[in-house]
N, C-alpha and C positions, 0 to 999 in steps of 0.2 A: 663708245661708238656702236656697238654690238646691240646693246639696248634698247639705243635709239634707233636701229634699221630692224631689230623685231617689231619696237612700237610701230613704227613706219608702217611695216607689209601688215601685223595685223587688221589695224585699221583703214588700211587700204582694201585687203583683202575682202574685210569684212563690210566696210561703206559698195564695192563694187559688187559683191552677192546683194546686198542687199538693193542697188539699183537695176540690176538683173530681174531680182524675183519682182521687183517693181513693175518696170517693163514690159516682161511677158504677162503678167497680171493682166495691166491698162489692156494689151495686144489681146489677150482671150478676150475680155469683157465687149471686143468690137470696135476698141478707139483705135487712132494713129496718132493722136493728140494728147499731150498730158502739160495742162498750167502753159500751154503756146509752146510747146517742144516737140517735136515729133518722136516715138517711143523708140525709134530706129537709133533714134542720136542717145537715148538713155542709155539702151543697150550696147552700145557703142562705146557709152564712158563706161557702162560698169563694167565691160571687159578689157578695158586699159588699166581702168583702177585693180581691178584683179591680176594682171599681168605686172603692176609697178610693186603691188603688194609680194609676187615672186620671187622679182627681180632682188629687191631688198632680204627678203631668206636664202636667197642663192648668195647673195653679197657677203653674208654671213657665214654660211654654210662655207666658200669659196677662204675667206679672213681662216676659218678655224683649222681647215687643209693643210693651209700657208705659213701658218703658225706651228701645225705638230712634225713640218718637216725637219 
């Protein structure tokens, strides 16, 4: 289970940085638009997707506490 909620946040983590830098990218270059999305809603999931990717290390973190008591 442990592995599977590292896998989890990593790629969460890492998919939500990467719709971030996304984002503010499109945002500097002048858009509000990217592929009919607005960049506001991108930036919006990559910091959910960042925060899910946390959440799952903390779940972990929180398992490991719980266990060496």
């Amino acid at each position: 289970m442990d592995k599977g909620l590292l896998t989890l946040g990593t790629v969460a983590g890492l998919g939500g940085v990467l719709l971030c830098v996304v984002a503010v990218a499109v945002r500097l270059s002048g858009s509000y638009w990217l592929a009919g999305m607005q960049v506001g809603t991108l930036l919006l999931g990559g910091t959910a997707a960042m925060t899910a990717g946390c959440l799952a290390f903390l779940a972990v973190l929180a398992r490991h506490a719980l266990a060496e008591r």
